[in-house]
N, CA, C, O and CB atoms as a CASP TS submission, in Angstrom:
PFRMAT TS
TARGET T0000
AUTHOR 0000-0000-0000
METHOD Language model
MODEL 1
PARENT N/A
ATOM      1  N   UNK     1      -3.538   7.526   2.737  1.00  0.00           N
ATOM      2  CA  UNK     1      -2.894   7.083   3.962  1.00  0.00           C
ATOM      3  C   UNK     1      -1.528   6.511   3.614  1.00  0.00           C
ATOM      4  O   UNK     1      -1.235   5.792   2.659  1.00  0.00           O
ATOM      5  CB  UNK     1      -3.764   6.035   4.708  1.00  0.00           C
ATOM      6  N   UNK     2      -1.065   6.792   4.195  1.00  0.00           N
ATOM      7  CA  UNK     2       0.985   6.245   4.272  1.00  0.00           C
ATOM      8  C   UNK     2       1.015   4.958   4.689  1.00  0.00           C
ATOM      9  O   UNK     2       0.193   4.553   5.510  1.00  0.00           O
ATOM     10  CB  UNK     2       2.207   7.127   5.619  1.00  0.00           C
ATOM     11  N   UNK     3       1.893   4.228   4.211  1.00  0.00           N
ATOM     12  CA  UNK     3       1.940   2.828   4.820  1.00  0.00           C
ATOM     13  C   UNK     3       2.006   2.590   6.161  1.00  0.00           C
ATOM     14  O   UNK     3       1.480   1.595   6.660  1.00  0.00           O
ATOM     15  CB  UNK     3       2.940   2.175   4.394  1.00  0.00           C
ATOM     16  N   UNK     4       2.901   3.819   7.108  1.00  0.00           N
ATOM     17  CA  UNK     4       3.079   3.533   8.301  1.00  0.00           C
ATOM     18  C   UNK     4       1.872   3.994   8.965  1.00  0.00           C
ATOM     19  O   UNK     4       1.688   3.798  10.167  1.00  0.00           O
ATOM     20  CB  UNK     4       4.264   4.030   8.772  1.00  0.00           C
ATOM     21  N   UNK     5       1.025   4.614   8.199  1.00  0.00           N
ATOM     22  CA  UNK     5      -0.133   5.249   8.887  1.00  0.00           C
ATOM     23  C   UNK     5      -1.184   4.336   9.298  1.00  0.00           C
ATOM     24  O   UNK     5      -2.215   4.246   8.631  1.00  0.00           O
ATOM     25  CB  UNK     5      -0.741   6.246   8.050  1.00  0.00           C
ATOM     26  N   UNK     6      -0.935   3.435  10.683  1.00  0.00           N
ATOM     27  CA  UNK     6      -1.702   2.508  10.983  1.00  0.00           C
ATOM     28  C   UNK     6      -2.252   2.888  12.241  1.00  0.00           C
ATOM     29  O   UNK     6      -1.530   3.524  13.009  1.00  0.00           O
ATOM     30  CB  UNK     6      -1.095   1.310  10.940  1.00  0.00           C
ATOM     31  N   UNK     7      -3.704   2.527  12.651  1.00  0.00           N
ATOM     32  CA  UNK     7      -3.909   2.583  13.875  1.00  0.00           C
ATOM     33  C   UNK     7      -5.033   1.419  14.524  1.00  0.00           C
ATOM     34  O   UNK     7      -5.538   0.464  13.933  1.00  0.00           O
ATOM     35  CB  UNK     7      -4.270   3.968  14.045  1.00  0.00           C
ATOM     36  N   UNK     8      -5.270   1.951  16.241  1.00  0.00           N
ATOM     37  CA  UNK     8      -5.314   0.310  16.824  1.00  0.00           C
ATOM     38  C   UNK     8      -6.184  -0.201  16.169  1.00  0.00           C
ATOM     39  O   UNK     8      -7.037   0.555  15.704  1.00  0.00           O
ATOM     40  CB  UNK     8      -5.669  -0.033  18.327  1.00  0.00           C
ATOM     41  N   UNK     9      -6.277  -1.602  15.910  1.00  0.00           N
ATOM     42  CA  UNK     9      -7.038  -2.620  15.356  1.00  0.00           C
ATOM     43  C   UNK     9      -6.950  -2.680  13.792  1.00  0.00           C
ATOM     44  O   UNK     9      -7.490  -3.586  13.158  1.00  0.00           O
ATOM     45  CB  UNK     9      -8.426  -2.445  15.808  1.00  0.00           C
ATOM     46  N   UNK    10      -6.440  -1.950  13.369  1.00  0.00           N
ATOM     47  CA  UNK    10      -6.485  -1.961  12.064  1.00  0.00           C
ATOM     48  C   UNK    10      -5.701  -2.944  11.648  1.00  0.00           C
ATOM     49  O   UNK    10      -6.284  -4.015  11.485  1.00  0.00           O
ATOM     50  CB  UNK    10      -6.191  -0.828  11.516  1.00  0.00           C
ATOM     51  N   UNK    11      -4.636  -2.926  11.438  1.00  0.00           N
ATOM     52  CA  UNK    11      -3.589  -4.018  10.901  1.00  0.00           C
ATOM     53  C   UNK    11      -2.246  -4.048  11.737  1.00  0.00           C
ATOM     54  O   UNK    11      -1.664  -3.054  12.172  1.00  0.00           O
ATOM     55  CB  UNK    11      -3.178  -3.693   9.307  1.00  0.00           C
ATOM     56  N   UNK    12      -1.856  -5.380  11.884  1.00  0.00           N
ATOM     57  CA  UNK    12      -0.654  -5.443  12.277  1.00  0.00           C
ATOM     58  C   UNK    12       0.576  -5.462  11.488  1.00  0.00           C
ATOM     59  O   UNK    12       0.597  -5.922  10.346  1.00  0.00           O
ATOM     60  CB  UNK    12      -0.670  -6.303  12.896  1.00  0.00           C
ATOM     61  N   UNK    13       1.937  -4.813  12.261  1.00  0.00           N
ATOM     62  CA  UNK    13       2.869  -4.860  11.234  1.00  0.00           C
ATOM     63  C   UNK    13       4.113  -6.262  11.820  1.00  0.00           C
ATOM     64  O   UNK    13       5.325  -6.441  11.700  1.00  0.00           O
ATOM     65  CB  UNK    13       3.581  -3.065  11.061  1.00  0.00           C
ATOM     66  N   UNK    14       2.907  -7.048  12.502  1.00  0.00           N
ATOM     67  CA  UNK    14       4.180  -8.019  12.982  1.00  0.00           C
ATOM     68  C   UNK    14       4.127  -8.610  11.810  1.00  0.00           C
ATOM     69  O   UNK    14       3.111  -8.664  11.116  1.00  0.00           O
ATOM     70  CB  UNK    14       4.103  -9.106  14.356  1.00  0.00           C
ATOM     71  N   UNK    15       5.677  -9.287  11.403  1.00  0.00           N
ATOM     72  CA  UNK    15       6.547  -9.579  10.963  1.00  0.00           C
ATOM     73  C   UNK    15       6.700  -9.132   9.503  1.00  0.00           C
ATOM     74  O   UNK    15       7.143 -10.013   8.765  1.00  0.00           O
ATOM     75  CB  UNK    15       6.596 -10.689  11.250  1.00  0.00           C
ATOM     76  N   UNK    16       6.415  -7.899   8.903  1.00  0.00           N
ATOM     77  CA  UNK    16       6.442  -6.928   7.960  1.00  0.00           C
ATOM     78  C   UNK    16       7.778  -6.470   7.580  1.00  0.00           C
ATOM     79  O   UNK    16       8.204  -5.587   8.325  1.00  0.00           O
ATOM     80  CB  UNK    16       5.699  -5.896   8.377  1.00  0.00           C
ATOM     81  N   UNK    17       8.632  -6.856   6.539  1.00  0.00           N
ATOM     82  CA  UNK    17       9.797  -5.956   6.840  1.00  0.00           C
ATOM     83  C   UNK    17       9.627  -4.600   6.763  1.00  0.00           C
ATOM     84  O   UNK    17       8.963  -3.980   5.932  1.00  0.00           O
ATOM     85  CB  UNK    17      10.829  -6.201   6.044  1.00  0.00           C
ATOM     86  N   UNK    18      10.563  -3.988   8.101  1.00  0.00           N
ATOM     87  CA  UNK    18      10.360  -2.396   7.885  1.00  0.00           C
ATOM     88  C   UNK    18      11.974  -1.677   7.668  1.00  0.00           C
ATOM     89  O   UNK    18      13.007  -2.311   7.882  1.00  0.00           O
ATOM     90  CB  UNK    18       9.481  -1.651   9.461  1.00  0.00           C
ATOM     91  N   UNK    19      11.932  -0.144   7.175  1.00  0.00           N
ATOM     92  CA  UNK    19      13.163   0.113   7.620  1.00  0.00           C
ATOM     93  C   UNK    19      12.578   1.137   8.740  1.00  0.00           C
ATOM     94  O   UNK    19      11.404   1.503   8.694  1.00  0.00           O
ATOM     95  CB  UNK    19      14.276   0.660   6.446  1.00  0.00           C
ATOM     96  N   UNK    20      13.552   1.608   9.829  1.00  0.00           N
ATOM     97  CA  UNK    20      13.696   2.526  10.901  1.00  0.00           C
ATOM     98  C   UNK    20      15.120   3.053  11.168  1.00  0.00           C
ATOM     99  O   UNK    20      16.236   2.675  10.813  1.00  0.00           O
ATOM    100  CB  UNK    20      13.195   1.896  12.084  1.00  0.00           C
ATOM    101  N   UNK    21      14.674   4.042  11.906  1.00  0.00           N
ATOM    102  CA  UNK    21      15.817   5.412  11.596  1.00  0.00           C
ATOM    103  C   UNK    21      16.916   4.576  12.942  1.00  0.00           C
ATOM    104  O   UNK    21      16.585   3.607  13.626  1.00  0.00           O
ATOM    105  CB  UNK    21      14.949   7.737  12.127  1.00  0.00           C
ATOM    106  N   UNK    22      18.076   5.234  12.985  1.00  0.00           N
ATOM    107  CA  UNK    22      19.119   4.749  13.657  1.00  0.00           C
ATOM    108  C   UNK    22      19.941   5.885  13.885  1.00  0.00           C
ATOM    109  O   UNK    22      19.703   6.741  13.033  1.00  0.00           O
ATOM    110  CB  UNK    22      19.777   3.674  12.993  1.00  0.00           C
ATOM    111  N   UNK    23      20.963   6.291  14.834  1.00  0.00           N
ATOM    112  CA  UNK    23      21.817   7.471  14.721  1.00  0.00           C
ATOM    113  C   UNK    23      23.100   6.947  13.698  1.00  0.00           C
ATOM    114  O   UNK    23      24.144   7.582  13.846  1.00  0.00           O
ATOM    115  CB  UNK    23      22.346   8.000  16.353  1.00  0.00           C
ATOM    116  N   UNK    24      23.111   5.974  12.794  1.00  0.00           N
ATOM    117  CA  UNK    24      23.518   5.723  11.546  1.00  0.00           C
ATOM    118  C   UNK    24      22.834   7.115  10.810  1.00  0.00           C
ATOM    119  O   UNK    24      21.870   7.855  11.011  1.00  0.00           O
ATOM    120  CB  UNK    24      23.000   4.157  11.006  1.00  0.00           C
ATOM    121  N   UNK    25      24.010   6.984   9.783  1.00  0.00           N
ATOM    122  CA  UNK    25      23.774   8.048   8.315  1.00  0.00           C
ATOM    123  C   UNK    25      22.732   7.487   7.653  1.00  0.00           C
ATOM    124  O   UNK    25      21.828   8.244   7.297  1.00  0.00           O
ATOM    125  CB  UNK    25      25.094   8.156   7.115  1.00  0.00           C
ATOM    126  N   UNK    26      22.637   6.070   7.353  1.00  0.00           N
ATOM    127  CA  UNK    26      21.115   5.512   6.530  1.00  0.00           C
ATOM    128  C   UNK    26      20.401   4.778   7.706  1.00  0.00           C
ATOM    129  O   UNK    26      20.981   4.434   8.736  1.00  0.00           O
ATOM    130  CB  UNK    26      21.371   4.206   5.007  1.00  0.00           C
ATOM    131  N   UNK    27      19.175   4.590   7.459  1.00  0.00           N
ATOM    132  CA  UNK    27      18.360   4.228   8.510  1.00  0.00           C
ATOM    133  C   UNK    27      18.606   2.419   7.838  1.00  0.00           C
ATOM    134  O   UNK    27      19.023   2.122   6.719  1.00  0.00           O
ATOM    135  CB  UNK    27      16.513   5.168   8.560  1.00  0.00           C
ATOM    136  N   UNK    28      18.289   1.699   8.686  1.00  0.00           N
ATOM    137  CA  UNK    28      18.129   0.258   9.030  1.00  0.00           C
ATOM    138  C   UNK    28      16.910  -0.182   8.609  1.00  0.00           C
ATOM    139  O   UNK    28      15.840   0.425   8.667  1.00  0.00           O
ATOM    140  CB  UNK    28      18.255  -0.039  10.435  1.00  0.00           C
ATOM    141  N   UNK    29      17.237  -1.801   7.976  1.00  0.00           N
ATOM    142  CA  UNK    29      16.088  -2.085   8.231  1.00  0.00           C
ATOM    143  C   UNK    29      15.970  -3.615   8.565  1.00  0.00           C
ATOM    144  O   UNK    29      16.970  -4.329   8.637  1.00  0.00           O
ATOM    145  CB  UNK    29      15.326  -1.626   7.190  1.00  0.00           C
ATOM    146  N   UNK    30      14.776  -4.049   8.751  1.00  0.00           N
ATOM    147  CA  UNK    30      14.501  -5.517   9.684  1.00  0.00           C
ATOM    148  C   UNK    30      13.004  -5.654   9.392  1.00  0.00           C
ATOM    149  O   UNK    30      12.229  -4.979   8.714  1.00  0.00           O
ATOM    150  CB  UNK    30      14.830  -5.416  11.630  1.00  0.00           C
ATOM    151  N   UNK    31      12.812  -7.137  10.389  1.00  0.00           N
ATOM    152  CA  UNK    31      11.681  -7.225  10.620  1.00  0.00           C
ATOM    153  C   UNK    31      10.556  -7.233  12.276  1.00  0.00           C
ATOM    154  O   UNK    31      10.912  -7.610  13.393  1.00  0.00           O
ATOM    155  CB  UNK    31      11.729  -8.212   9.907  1.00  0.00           C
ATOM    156  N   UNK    32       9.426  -6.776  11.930  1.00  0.00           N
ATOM    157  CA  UNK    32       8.960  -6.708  13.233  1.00  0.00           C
ATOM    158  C   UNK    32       8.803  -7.642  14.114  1.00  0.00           C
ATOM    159  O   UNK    32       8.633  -8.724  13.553  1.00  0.00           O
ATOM    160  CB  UNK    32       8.034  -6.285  13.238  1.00  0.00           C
ATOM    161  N   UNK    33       8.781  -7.725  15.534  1.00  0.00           N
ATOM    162  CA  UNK    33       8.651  -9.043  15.928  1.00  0.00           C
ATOM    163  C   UNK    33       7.607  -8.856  17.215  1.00  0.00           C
ATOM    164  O   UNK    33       7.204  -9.790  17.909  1.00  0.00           O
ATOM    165  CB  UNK    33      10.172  -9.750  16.272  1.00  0.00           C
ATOM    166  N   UNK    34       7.315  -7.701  17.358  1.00  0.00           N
ATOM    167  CA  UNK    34       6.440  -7.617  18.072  1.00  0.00           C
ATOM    168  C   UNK    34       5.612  -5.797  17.810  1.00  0.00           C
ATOM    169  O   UNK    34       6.213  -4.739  17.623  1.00  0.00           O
ATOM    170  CB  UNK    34       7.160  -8.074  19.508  1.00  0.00           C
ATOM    171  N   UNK    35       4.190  -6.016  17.890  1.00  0.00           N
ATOM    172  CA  UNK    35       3.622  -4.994  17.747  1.00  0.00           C
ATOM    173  C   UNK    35       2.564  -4.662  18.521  1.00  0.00           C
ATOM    174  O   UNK    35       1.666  -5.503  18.478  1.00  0.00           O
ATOM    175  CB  UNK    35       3.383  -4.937  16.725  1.00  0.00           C
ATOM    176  N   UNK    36       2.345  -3.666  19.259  1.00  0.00           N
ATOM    177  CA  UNK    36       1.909  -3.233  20.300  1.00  0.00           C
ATOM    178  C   UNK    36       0.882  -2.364  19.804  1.00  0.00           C
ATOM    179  O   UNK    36       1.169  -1.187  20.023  1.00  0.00           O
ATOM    180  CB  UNK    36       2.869  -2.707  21.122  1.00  0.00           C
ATOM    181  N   UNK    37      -0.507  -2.565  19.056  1.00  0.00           N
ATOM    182  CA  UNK    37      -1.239  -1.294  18.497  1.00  0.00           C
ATOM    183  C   UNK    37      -1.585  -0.851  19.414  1.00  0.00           C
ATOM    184  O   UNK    37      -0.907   0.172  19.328  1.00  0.00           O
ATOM    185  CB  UNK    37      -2.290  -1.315  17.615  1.00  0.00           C
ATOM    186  N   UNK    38      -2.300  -0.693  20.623  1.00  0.00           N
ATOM    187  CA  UNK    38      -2.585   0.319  21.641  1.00  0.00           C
ATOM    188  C   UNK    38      -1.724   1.168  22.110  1.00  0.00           C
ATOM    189  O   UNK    38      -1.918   2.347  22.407  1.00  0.00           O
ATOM    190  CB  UNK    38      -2.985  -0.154  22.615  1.00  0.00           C
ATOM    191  N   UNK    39      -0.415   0.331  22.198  1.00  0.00           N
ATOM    192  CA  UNK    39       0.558   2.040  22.407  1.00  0.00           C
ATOM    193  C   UNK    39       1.395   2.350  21.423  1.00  0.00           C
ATOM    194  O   UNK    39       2.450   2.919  21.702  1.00  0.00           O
ATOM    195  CB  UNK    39       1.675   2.184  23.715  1.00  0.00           C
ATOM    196  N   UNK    40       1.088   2.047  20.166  1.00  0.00           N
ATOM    197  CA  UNK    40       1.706   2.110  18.679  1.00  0.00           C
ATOM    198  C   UNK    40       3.224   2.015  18.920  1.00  0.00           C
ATOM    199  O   UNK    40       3.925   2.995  18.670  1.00  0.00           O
ATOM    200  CB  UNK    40       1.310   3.600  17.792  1.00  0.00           C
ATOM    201  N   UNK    41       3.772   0.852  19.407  1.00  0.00           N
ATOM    202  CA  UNK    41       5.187   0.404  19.381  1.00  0.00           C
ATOM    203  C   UNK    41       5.616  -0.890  18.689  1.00  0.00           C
ATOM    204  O   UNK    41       5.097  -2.005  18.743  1.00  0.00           O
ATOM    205  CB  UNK    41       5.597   0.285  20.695  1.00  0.00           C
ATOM    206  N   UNK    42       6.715  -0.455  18.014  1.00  0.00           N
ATOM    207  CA  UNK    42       7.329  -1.420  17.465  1.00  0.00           C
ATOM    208  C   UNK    42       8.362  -2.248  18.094  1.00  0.00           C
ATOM    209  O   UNK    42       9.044  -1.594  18.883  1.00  0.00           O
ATOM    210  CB  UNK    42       7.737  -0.964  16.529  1.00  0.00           C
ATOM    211  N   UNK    43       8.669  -3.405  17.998  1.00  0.00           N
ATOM    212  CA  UNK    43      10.372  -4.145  18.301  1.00  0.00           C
ATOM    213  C   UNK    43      10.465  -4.857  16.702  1.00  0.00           C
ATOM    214  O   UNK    43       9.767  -5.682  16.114  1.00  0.00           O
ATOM    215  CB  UNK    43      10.475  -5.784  20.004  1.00  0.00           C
ATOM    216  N   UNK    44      11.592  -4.150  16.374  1.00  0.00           N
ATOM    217  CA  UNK    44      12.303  -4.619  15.169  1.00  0.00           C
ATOM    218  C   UNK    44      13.877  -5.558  14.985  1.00  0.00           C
ATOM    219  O   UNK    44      15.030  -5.229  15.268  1.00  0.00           O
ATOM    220  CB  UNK    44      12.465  -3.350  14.543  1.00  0.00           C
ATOM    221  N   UNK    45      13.342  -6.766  14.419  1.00  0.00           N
ATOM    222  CA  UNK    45      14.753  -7.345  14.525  1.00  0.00           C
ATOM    223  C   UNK    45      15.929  -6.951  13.214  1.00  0.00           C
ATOM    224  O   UNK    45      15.543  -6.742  12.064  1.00  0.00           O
ATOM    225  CB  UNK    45      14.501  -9.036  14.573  1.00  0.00           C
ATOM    226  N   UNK    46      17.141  -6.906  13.550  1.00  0.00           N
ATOM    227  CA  UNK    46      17.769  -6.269  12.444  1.00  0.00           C
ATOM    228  C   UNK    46      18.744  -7.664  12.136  1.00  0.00           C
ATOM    229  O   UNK    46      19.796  -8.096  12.607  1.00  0.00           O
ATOM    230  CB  UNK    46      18.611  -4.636  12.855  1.00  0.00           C
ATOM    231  N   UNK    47      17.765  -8.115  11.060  1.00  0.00           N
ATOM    232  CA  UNK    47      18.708  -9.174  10.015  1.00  0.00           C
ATOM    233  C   UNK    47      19.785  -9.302   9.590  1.00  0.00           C
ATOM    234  O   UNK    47      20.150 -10.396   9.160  1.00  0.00           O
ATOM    235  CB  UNK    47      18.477  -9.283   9.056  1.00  0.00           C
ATOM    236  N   UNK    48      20.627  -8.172   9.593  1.00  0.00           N
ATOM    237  CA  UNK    48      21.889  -8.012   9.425  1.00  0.00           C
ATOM    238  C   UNK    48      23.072  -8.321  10.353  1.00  0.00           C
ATOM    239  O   UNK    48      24.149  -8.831  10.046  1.00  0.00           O
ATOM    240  CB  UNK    48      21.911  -6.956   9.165  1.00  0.00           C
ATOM    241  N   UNK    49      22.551  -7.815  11.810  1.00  0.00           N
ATOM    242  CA  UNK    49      23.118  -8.030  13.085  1.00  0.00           C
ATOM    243  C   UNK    49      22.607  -8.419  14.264  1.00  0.00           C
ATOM    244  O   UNK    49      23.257  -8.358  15.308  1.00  0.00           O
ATOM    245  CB  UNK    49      23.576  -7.173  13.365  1.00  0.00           C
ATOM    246  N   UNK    50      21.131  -8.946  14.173  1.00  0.00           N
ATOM    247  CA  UNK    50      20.844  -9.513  15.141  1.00  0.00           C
ATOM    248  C   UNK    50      20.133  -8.694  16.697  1.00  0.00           C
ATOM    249  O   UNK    50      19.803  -9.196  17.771  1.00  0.00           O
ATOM    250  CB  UNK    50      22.041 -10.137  15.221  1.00  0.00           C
ATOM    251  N   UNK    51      20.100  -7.174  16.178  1.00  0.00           N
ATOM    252  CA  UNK    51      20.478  -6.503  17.567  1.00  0.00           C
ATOM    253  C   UNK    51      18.533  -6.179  17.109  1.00  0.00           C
ATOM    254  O   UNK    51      17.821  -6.298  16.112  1.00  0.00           O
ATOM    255  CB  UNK    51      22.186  -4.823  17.771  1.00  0.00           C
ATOM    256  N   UNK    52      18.407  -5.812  18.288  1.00  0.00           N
ATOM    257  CA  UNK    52      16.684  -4.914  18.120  1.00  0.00           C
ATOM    258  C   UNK    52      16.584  -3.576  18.444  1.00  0.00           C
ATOM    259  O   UNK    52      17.391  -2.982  19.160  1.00  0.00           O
ATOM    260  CB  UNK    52      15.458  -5.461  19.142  1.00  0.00           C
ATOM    261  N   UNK    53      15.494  -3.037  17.867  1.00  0.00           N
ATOM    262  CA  UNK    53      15.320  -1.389  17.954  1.00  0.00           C
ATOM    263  C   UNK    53      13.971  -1.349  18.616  1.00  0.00           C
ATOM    264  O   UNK    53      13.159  -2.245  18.383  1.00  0.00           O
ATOM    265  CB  UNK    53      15.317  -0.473  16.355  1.00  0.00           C
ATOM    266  N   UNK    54      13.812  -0.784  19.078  1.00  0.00           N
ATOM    267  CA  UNK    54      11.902  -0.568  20.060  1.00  0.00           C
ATOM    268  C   UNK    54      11.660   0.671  19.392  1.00  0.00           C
ATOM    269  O   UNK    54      12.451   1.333  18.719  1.00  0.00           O
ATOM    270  CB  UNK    54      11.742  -0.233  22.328  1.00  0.00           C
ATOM    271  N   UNK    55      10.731   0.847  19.605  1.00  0.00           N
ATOM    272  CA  UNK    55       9.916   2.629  19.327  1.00  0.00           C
ATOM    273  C   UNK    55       8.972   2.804  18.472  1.00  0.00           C
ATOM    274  O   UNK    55       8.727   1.917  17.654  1.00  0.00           O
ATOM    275  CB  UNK    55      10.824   3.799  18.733  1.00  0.00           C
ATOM    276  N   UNK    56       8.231   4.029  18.498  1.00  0.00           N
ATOM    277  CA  UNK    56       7.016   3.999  17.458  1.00  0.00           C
ATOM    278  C   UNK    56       7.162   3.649  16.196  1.00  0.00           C
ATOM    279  O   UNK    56       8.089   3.680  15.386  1.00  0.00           O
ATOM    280  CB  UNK    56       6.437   5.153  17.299  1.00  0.00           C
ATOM    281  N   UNK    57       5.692   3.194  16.191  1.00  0.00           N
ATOM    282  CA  UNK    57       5.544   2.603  14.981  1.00  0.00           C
ATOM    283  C   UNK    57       5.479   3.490  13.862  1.00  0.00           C
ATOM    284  O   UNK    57       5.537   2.936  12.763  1.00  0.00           O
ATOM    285  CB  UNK    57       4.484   1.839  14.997  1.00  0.00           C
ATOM    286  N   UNK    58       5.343   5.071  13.882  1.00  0.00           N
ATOM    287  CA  UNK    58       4.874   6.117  12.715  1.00  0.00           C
ATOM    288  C   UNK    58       6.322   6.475  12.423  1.00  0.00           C
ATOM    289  O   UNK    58       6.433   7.210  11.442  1.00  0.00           O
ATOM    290  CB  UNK    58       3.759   7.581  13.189  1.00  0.00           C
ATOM    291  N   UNK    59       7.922   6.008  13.268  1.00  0.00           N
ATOM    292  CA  UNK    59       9.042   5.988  12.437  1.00  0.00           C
ATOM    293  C   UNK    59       9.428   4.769  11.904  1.00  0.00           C
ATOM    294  O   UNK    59      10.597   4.439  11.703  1.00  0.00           O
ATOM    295  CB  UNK    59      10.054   6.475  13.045  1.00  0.00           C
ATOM    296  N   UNK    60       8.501   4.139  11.689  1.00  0.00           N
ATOM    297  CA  UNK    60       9.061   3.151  10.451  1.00  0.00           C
ATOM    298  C   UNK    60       8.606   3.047   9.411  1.00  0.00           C
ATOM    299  O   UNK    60       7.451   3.473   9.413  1.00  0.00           O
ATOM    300  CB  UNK    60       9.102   1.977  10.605  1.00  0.00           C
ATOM    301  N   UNK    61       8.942   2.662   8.409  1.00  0.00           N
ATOM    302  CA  UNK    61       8.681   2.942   7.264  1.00  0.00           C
ATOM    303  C   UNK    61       8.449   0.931   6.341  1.00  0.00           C
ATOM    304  O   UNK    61       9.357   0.105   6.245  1.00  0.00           O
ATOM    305  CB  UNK    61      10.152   4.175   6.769  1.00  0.00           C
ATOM    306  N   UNK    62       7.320   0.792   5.963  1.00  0.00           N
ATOM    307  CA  UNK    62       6.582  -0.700   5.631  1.00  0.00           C
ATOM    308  C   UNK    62       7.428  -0.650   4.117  1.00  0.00           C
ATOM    309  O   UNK    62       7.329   0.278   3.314  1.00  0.00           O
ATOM    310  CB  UNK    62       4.380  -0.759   5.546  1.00  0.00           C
ATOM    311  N   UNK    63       8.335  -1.956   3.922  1.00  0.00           N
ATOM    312  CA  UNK    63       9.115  -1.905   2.505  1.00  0.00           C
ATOM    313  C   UNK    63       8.888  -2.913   1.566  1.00  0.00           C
ATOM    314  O   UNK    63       9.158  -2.934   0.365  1.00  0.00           O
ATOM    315  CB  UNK    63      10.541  -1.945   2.658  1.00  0.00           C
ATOM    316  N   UNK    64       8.016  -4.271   2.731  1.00  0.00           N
ATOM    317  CA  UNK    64       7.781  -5.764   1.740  1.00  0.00           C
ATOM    318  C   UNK    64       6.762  -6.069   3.070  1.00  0.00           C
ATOM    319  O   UNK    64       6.119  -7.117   3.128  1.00  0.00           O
ATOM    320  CB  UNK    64       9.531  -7.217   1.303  1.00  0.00           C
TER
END
């Protein structure tokens, strides 16, 4: 199983740092701040700038 390969009840990835894709050339990364396992969504905060990303959880990728 892949790190991102999580499903409901299994484990949460709140506050996990992750990276996730961006229409940037390298994908981003942050931490989670909210995780939604029934509809496998993420909100990721981006430590760098403050801004957040939403969306599934199977495009992010678990780094620490």
């Amino acid at each position: 199983m892949s790190p991102t390969a999580f499903t409901s009840g299994v484990a949460s990835l709140r506050l996990r740092r992750v990276r996730y894709p961006t229409d940037a050339v390298a994908p981003c990364e942050g931490v989670v701040t909210q995780h939604d396992a029934d509809n496998e969504m993420v909100t990721v905060l981006n430590t760098n700038d403050g801004s957040f990303w939403h969306g599934p959880q199977r495009l992010v990728e678990v780094v620490a």
